[in-house]
Backbone bond lengths (Angstrom), bond angles and torsions (degrees), N, CA, C in turn:
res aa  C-N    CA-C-N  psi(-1)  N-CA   C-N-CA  omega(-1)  CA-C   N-CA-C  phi
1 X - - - 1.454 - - 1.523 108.73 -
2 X 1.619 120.58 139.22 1.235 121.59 169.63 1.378 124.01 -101.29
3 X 1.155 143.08 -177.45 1.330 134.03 -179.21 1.826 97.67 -134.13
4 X 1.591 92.60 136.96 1.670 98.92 -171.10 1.350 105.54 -126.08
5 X 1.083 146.61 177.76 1.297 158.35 120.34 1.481 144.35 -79.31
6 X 1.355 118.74 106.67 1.138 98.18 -171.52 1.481 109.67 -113.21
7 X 1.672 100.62 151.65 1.778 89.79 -177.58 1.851 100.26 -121.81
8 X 1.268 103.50 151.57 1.421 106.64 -168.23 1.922 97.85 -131.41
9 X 1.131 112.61 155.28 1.324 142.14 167.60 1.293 123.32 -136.83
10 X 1.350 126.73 93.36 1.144 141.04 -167.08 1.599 103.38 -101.27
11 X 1.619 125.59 156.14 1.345 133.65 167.95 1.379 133.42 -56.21
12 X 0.793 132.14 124.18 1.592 124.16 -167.19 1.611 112.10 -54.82
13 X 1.351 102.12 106.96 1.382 110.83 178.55 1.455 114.07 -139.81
14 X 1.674 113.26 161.02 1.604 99.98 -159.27 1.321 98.98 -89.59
15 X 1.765 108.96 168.64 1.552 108.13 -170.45 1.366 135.71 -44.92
16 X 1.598 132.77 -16.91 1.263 119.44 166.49 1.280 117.46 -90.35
17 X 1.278 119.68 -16.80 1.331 112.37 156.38 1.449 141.80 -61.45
18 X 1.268 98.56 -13.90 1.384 119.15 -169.22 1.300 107.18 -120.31
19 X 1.362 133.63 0.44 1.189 128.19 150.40 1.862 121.98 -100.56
20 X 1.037 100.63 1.01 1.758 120.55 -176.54 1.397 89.15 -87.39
21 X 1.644 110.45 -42.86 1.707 109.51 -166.66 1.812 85.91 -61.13
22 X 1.393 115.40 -73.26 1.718 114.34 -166.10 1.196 113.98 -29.91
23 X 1.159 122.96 -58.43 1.151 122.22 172.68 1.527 121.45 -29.44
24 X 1.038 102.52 -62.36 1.720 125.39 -170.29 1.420 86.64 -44.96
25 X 1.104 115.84 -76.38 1.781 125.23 -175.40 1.483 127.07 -39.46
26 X 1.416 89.90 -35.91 2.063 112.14 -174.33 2.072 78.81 -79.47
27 X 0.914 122.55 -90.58 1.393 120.67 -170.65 1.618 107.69 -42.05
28 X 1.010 139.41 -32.87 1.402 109.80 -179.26 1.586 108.10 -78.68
29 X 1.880 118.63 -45.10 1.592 97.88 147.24 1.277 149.88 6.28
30 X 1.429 97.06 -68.97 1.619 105.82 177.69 1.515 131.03 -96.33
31 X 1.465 96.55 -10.29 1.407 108.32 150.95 1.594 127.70 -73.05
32 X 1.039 88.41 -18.07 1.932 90.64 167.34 1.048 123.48 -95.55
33 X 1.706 125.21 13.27 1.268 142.47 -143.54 1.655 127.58 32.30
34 X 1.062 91.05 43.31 1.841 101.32 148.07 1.236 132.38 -77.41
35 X 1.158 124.23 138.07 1.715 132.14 167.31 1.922 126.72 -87.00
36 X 1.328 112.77 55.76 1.747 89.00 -158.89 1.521 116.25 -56.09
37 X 1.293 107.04 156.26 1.163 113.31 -157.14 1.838 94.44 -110.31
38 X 1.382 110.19 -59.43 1.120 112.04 178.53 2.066 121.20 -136.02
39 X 1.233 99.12 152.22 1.522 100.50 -171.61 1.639 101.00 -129.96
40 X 2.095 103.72 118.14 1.026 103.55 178.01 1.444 119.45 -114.37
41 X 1.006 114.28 109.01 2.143 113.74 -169.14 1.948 81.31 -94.90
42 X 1.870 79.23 132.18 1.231 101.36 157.05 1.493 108.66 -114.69
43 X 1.116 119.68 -19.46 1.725 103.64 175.76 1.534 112.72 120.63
44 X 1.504 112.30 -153.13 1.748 126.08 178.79 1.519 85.92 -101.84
45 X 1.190 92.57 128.29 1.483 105.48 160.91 1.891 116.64 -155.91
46 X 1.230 118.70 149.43 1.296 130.18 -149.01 2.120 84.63 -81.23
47 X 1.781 92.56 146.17 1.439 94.01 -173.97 1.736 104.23 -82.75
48 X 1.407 139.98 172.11 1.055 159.40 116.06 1.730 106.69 -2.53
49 X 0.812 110.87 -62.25 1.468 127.20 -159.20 1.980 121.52 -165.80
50 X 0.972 111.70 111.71 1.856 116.22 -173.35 1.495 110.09 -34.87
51 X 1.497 118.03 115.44 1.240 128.14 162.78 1.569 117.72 -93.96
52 X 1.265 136.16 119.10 1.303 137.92 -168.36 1.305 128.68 42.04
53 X 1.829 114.32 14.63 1.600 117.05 156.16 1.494 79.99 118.73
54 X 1.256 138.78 25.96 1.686 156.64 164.98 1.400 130.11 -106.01
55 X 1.065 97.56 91.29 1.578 106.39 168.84 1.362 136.31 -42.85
56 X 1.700 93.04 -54.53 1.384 113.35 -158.98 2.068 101.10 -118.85
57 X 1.303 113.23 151.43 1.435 109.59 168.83 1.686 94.34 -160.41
58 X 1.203 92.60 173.96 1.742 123.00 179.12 1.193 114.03 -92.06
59 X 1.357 116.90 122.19 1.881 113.89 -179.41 1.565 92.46 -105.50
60 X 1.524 92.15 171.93 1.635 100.67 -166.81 1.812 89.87 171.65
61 X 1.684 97.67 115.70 1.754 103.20 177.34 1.512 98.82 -117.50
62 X 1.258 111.09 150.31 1.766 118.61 -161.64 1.303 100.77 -129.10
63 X 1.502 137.66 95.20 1.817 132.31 166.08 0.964 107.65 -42.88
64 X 1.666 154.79 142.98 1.306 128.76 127.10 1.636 105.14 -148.18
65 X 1.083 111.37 166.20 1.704 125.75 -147.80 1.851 75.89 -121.07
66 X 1.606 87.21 130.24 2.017 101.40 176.91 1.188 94.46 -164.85
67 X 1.037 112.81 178.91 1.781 146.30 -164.08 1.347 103.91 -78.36
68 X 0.853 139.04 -174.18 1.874 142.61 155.26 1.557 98.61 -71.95
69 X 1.122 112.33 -66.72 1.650 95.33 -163.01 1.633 121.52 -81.92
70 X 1.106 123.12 31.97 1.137 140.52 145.97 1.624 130.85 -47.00
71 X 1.231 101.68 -72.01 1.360 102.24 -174.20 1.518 113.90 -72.48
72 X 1.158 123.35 3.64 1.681 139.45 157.80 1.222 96.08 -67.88
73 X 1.033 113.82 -83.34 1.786 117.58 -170.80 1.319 111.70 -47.82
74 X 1.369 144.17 -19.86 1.144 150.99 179.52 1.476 117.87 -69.24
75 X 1.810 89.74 -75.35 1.597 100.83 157.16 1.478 138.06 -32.08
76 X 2.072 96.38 -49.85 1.426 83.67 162.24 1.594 141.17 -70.78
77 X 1.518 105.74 -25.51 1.529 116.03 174.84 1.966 110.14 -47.10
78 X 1.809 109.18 -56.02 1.021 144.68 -166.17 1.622 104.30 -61.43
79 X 1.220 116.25 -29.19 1.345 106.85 -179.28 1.395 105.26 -104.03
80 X 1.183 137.88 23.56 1.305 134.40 177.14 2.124 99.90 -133.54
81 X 1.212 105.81 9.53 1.579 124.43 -175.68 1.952 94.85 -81.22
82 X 1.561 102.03 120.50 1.265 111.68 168.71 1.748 126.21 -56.54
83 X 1.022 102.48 -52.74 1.644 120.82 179.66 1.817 102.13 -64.90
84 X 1.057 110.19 -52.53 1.678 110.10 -170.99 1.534 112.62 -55.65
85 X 1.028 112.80 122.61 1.419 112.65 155.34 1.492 135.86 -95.81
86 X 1.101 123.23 -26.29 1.575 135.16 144.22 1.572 115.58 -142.90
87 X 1.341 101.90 177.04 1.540 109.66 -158.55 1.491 91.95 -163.39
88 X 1.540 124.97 146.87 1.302 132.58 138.47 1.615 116.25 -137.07
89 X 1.340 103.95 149.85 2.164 103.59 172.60 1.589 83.33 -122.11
90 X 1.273 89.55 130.09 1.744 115.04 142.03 0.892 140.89 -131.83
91 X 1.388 134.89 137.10 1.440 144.84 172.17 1.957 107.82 -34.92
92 X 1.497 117.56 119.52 1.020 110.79 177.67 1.733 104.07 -106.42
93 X 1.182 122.14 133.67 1.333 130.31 -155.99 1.765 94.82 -105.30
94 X 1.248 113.95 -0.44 1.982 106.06 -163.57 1.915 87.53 -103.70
């Protein structure tokens, strides 16, 4: 098993919406046989640059230890995810 990171940017939505979204994410995880290890919410924070007429979004980075072909299957779920506005997994090497 490797350990990845994933970082998410979700739409500005108020807190139960936005924890129903985590969820969604934490459970499809472990349905692919993932383990998360750790969950880091950073909050509302103003974007870089406007994504789809959006200023503002929610960060949130997720540890979790999976297989290789995991974060394929993830990605694909993740890019077809209404609420998300970007996403990346990477291999964490530490």
């Amino acid at each position: 098993m490797r350990k990845y990171e994933l970082a998410l940017v979700f739409k500005p939505l108020d807190d139960e919406a936005y924890k129903e979204e985590l969820e969604k994410v934490q459970a499809l995880l472990t349905r692919f046989g993932a383990s998360v290890d750790k969950v880091d919410e950073w909050g509302k924070r103003r974007l870089a640059y406007e994504i789809q007429k959006i200023n503002e979004g929610i960060y949130c980075f997720i540890t979790f230890l999976a297989e290789a072909e995991v974060p394929v299957e993830i990605e694909s779920r993740l890019r077809i995810a209404e609420n998300v506005l970007r996403y990346l997994i990477i291999r964490a090497d530490y």
